[in-house]
C-alpha positions as CSV (number, residue, x, y, z in Angstrom):
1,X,19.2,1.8,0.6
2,X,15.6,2.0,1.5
3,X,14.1,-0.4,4.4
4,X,10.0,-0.4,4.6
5,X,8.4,-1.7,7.3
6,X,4.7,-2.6,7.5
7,X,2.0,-2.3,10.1
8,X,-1.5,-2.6,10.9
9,X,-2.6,-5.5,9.9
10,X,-4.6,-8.0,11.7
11,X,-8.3,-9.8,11.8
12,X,-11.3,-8.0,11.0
13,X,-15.2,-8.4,10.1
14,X,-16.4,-7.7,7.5
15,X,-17.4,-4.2,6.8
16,X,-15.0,-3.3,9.1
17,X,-11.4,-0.9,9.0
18,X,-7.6,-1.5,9.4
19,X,-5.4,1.3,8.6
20,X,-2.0,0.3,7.1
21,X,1.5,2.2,7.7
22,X,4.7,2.0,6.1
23,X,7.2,3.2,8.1
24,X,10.8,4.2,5.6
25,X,13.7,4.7,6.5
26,X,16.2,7.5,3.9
27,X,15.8,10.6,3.7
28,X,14.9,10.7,0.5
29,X,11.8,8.5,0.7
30,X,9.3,12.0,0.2
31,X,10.7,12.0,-3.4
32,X,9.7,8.6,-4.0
33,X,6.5,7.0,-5.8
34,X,4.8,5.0,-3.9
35,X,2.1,1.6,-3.6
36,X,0.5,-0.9,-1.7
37,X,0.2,-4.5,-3.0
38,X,-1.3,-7.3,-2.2
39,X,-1.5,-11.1,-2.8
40,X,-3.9,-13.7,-1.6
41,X,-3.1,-17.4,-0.4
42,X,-2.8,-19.2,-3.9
43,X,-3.2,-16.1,-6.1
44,X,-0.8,-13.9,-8.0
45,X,0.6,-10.6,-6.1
46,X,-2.0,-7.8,-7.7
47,X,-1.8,-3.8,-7.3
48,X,-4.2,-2.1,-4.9
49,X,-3.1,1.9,-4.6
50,X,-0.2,4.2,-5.3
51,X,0.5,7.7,-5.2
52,X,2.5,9.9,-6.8
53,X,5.6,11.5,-5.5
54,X,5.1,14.7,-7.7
55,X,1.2,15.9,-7.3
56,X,-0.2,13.3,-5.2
57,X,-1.7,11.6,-7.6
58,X,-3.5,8.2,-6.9
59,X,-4.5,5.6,-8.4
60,X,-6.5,2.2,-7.3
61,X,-7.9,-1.5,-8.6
62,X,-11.5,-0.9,-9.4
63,X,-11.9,-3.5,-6.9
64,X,-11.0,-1.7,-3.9
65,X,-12.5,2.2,-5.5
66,X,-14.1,3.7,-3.1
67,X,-13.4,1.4,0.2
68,X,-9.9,2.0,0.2
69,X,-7.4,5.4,0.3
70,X,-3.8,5.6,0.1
71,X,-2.1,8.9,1.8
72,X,1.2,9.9,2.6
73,X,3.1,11.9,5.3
74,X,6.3,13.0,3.9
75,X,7.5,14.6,7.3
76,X,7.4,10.7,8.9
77,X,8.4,9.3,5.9
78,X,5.5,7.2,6.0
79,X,2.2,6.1,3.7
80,X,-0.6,4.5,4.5
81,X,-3.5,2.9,3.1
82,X,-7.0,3.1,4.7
83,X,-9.1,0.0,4.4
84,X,-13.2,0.6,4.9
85,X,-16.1,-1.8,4.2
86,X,-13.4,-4.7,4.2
87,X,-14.7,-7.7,2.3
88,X,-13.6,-11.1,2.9
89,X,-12.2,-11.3,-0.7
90,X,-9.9,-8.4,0.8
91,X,-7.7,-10.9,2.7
92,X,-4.2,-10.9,1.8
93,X,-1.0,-10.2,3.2
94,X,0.1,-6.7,1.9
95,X,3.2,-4.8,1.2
96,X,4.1,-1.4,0.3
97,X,6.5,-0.6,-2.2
98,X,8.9,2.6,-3.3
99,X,9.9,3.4,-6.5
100,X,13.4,5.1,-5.9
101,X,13.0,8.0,-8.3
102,X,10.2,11.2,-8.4
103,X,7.3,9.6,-10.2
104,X,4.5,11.8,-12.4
105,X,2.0,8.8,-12.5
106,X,1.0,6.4,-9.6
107,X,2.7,3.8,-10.9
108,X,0.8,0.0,-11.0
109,X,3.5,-2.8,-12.4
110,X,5.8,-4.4,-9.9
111,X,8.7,-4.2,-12.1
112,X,8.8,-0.2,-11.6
113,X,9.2,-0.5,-7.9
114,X,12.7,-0.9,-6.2
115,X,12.1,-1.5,-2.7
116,X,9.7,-4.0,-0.7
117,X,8.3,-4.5,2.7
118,X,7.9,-7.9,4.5
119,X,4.2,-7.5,4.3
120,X,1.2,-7.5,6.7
121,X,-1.4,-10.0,7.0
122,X,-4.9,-8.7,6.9
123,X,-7.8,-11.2,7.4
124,X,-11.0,-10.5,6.8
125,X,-14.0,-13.0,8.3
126,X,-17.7,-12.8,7.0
């Protein structure tokens, strides 16, 4: 069983930076794929980034392309997701999620990930 736990969330300006972690535990959690996902107050959960477990690949909502990079550090057993030129429209709370198997592709559907965080709120204010 995988646990994640979320951090670095909190109120921002806009145009400014918050740097999320998600801390695993397992040993296994390198060989993973993983995301970040997020949903807004009255809105669907949507994908944001992920990353591959084999190659690093990464992949991202247009919406975020550019502003927002997702990284991993197998040795903590951690990923992150680095949020710049936050936009109030970026509010959300926002969880990571494993996929408990190598992945080839950064995966973007819900339904291929296995384990969840509790999510982090992230407010933006204009």
């Amino acid at each position: 069983q995988v646990q994640l736990v979320e951090s670095g969330g909190g109120s921002v300006q806009a145009g400014g930076s918050l740097r999320l972690s998600c801390a695993a535990s397992g040993r296994t959690f390198g060989s993973y794929g993983k995301g970040w996902f997020r949903q807004a107050p009255g809105k669907e959960r949507e994908f944001v980034a992920a990353i591959s477990s084999i190659g690093g690949r990464t992949n991202y909502v247009d919406s975020v392309k550019g502003r927002f990079s997702i990284s991993r550090d197998n040795a903590k057993n951690t990923v992150y997701l680095q949020m710049n030129s936050l936009k109030p429209e970026d509010t959300a709370v926002y969880y990571c999620a494993a996929a408990a198997e190598y992945t080839i592709v950064a995966r973007t559907r819900e339904y291929e990930y296995d384990y969840w965080g509790q999510g982090t709120q992230v407010t933006v204010s204009s």
